[in-house]
C-alpha positions as a Markdown table, in Angstrom:
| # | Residue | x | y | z |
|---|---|---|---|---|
| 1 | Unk | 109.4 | 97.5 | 72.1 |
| 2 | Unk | 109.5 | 97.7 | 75.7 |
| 3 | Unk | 106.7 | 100.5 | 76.8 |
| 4 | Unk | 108.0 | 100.6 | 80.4 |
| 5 | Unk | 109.0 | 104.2 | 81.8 |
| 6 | Unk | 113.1 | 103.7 | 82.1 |
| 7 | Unk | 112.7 | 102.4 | 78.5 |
| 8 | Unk | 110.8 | 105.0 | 77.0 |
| 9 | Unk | 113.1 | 107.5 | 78.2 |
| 10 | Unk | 115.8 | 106.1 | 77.7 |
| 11 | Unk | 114.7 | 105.2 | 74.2 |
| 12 | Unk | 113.5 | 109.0 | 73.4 |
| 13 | Unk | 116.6 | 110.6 | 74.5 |
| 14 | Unk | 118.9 | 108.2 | 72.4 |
| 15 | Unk | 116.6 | 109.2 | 69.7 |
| 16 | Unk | 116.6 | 112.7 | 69.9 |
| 17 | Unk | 120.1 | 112.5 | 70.1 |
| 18 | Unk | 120.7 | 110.4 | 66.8 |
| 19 | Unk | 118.6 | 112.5 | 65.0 |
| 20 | Unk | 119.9 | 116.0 | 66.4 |
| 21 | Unk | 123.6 | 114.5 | 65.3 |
| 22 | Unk | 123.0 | 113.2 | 62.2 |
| 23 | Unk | 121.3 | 116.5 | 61.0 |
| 24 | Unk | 124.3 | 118.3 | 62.8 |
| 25 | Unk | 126.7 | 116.1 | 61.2 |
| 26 | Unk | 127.9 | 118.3 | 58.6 |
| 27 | Unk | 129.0 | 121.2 | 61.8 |
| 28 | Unk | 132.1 | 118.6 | 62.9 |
| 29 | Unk | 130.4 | 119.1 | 66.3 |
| 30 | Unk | 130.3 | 115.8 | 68.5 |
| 31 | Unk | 128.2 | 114.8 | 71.8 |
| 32 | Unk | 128.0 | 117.1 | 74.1 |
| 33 | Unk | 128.9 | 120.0 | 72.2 |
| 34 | Unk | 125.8 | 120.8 | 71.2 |
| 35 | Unk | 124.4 | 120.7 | 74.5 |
| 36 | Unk | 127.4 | 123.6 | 75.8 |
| 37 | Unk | 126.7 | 125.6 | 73.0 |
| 38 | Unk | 122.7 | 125.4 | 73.8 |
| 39 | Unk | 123.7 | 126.3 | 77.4 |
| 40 | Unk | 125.7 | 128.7 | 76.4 |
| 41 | Unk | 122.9 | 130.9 | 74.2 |
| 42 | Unk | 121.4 | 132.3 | 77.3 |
| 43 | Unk | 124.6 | 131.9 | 79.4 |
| 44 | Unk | 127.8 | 133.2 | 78.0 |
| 45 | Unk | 130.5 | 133.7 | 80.1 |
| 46 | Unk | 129.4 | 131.2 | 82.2 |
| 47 | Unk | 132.0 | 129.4 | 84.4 |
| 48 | Unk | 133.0 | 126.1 | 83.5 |
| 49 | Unk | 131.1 | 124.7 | 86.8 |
| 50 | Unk | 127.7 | 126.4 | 86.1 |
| 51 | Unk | 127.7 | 125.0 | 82.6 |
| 52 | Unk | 128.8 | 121.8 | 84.0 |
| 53 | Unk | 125.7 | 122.2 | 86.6 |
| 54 | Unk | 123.4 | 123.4 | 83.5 |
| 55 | Unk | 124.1 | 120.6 | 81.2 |
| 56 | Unk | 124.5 | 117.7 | 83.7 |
| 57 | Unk | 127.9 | 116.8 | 83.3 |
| 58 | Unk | 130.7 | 115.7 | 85.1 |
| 59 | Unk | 133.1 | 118.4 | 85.5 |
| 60 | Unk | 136.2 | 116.1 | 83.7 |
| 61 | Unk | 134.0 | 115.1 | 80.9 |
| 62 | Unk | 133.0 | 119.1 | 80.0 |
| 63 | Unk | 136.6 | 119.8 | 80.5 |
| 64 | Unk | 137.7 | 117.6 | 77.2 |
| 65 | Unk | 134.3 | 119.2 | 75.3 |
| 66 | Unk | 135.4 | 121.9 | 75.9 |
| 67 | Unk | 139.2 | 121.6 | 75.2 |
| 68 | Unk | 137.9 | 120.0 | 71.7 |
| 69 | Unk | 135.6 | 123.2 | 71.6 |
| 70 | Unk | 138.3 | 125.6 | 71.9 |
| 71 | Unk | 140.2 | 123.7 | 69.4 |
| 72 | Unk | 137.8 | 124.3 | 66.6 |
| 73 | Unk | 137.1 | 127.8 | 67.5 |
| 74 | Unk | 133.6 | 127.5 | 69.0 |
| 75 | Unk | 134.8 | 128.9 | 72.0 |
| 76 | Unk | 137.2 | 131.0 | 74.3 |
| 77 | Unk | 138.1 | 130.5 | 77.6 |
| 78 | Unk | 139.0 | 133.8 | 79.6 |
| 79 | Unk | 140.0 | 135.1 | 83.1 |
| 80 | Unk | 137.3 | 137.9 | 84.5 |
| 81 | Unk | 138.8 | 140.2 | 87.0 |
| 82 | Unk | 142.1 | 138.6 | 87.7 |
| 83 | Unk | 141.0 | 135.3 | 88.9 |
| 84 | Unk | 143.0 | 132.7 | 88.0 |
| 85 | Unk | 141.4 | 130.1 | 89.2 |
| 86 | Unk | 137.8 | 130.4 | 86.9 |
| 87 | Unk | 137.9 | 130.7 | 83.8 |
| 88 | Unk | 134.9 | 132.1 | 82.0 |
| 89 | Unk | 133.6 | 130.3 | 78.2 |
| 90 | Unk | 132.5 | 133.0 | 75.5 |
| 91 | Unk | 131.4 | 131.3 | 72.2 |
| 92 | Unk | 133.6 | 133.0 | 69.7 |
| 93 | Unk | 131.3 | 133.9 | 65.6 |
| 94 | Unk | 132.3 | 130.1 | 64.9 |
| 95 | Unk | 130.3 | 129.1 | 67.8 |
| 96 | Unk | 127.4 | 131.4 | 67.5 |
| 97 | Unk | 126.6 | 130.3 | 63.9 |
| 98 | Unk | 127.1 | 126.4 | 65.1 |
| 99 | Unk | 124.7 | 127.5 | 68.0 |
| 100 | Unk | 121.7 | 128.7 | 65.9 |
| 101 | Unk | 122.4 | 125.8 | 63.6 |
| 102 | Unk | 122.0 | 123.8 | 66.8 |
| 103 | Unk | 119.2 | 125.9 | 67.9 |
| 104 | Unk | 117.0 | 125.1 | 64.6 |
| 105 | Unk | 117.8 | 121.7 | 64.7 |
| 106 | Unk | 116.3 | 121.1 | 68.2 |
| 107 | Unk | 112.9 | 123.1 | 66.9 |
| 108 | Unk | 112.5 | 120.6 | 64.0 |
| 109 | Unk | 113.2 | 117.6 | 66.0 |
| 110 | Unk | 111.0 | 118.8 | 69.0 |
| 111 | Unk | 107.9 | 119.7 | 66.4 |
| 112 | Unk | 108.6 | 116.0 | 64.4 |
| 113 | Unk | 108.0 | 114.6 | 68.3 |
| 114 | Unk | 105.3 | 116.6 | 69.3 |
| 115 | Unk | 103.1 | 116.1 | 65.5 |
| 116 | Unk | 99.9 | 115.1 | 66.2 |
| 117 | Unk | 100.0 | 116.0 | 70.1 |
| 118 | Unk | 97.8 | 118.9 | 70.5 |
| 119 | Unk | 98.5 | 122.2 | 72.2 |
| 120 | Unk | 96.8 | 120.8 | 75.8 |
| 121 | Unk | 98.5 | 117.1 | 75.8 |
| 122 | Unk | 101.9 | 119.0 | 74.9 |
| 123 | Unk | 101.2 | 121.7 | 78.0 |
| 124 | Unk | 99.8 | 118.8 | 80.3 |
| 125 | Unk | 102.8 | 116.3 | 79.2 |
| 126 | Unk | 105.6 | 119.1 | 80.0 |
| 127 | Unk | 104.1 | 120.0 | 83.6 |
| 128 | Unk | 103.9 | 116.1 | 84.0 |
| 129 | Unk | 107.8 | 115.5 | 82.8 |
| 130 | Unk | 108.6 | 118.6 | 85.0 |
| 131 | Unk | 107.6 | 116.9 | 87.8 |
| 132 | Unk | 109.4 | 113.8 | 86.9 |
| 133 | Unk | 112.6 | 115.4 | 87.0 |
| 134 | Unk | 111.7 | 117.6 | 90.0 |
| 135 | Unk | 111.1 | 114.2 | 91.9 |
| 136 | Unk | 114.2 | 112.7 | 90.2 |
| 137 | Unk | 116.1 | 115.5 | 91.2 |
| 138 | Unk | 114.8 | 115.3 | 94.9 |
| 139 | Unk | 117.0 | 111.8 | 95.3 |
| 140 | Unk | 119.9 | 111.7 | 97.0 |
């Protein structure tokens, strides 16, 4: 195995997403839904732009998880104050049982990564992988 940074992260994110779908896999939820309905626990009603600025992702690929959302009932798109031009997502009961669902599943996948990392290398290695995105983030 390759130990280099890009690797790594690239190797720990395909990871955590195989494992968050195959213990999701019984929901019918698919990639990326997950993600919107995480986004969407301490942002409903968000507009379809902040959630595609929250979840980093291209505005045409949220719009088919989100057409696919609306079409199992995980989620309603609505019009706030007469604008017709933004629509607003609310996760319906559907999408706020598949939400804790998703919610557990990232707790038992995050405490699985972090066994055997103490309390002070977990704090240290979040300010550290903070900081990475921050200077990520930073490029243009």
């Amino acid at each position: 195995m390759n130990d280099s940074f890009h690797y790594l992260s690239m190797a720990n994110h395909m990871m955590v997403q195989k494992k968050l779908m195959e213990q999701l896999k019984d929901t019918g939820l698919t990639l990326g839904q997950p993600k919107v309905l995480d986004y969407l626990k301490d942002h409903d009603g968000a507009s379809q732009k902040e959630i595609a600025a929250g979840c980093l992702i291209e505005a045409g690929s949220l719009t088919s998880i989100l057409n696919r959302m609306e079409e199992k009932g995980l989620i309603e798109r609505k019009m706030l104050n007469g604008n017709r031009r933004t629509f607003h997502i609310f996760m319906t009961e559907s999408g706020k049982k598949n939400q804790k669902l998703v919610e557990e599943t990232f707790e038992k996948i995050e405490e699985t990564a972090l066994n055997n990392v103490s309390e002070e290398e977990q704090k240290v290695f979040m300010e550290i992988f903070l900081r990475i995105y921050r200077n990520l983030a930073e490029i243009k």
